[in-house]
N, C-alpha and C positions, 0 to 999 in steps of 0.2 A: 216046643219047650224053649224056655228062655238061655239064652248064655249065659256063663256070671263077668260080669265086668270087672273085668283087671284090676281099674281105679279102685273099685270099691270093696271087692273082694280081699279080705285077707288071704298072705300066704296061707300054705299048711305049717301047722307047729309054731303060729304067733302064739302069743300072752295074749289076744284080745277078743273079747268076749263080741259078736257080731248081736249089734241093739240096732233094731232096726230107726237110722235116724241121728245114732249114738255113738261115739267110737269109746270106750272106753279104758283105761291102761289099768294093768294088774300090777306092775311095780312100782313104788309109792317114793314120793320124792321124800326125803332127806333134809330136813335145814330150813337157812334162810335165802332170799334172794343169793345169787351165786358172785352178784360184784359187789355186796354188802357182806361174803365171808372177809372175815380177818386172817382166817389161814391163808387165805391167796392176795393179801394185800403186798408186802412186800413183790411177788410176781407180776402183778400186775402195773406196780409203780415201776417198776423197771422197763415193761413192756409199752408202759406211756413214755416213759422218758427216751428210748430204742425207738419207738415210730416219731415222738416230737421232733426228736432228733432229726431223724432221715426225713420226716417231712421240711423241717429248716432248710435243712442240707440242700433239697432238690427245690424250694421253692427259694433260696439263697442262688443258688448254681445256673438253675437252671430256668424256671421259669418266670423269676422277678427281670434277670437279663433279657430276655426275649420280651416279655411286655416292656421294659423301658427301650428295648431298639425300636419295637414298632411304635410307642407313642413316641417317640427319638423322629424316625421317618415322616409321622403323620406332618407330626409338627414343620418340619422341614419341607414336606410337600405343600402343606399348609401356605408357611412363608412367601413358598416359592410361586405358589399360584397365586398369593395376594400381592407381589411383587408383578408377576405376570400381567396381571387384570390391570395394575395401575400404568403400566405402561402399554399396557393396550388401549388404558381409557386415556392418558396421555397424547398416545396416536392419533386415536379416535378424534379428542377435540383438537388438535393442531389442524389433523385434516378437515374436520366442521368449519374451523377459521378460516382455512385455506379455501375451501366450497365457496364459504359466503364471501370472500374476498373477488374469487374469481367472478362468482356470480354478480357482485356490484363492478367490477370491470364491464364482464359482456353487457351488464345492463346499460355502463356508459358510453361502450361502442357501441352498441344497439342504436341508442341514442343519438349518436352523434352523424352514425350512419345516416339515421333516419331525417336527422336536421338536413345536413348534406345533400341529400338523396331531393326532399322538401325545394330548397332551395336553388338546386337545379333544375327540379324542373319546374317550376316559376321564373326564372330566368329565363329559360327555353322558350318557356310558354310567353312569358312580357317581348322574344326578339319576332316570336312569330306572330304575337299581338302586332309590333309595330309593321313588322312587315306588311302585313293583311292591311291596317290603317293607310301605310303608304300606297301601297295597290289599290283602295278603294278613293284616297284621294287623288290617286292618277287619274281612275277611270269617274271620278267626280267630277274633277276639272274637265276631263275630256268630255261628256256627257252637257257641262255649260258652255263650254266652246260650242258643241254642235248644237245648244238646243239657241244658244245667241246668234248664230249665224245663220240658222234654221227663223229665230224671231225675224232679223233684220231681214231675210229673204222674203219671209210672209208681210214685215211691213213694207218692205218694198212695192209686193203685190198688192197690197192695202192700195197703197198709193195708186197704182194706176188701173186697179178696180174702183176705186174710189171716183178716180179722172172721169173713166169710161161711163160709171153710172150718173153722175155729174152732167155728163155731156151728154147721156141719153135723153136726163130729165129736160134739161135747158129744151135741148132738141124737140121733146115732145110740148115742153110747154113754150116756147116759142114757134116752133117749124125751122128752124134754122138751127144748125149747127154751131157750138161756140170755135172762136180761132184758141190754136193751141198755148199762145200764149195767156192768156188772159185766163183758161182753166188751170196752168201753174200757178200762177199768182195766188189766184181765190185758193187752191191746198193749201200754199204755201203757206199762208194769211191764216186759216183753220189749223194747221199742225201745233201754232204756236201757241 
């Protein structure tokens, strides 16, 4: 069997007649709307005027001061962080300028290094050019000295290869030997 529900269930000894669906009241209202009586106007003008009141009162006191502190602070944190920001963005490009300053210095020591740097060793390089040139015109010179004393040694032997074959032919094509003198002359006479 079912329970009867609290909610729905009337006490014992209500006025109300249990419709199933329906609540309906046995004691009958009276009148008109109850804040459209005119017996209770006076009371209730008073009871507006007593909370109007007290409401002024606390939003006069107490809560229009607390929202004008905090929009007070806002405000002032407001400022103070737009004050902030400017002198941080004040920083900020002082040190941008400062960057790109430094950075067009190092670029012109870079530079200047590198010119520097260029230029010696080109120099370096043109003393040990010349040097090389002076060592190779030593051993140039020295290379025509022996190859000219080496010539005149070989024409030397020219000469008296020359004599010898000279003096072979004569020899074969006469039978006789020529005199030593007479085969100078005839070189001699040929050299020239």
């Amino acid at each position: 069997m079912a329970q009867p529900n609290p909610l729905t269930t009337p006490p014992p000894g209500a006025d109300t007649q249990v419709v199933p669906g329906h609540v309906e009241h046995t004691e009958a209202h009276s009148g008109a709307f109850p804040p459209f009586e005119t017996s209770g106007f006076l009371a209730q003008l008073i009871w507006l005027a007593l909370a109007f009141g007290l409401l002024y009162y606390l939003m006069d006191k107490i809560a229009l001061p607390r929202i004008q502190s905090i929009l007070h602070a806002r405000a002032e944190r407001l400022r103070a962080d737009l004050d902030q920001a400017q002198a941080m963005k004040a920083e900020a490009d002082a040190a941008g300028v400062a960057f790109e300053t430094a950075l067009r210095d190092a670029q012109g020591k870079a530079r200047d290094i590198a010119q520097t740097t260029r230029n010696d060793l080109a120099a370096e390089a043109e003393v040990k050019r010349k040097a090389l040139e002076e060592q190779l015109n030593a051993k140039l010179s020295a290379s025509e000295a022996t190859i000219r004393t080496r010539t005149e040694a070989a024409m030397g032997n020219v000469r008296s290869i020359a004599g010898e074959a000279a003096s072979a032919i004569v020899e074969r094509l006469t039978g006789q030997a020529p005199d030593r003198a007479s085969l100078d002359r005839a070189l001699d006479a040929t050299a020239h």
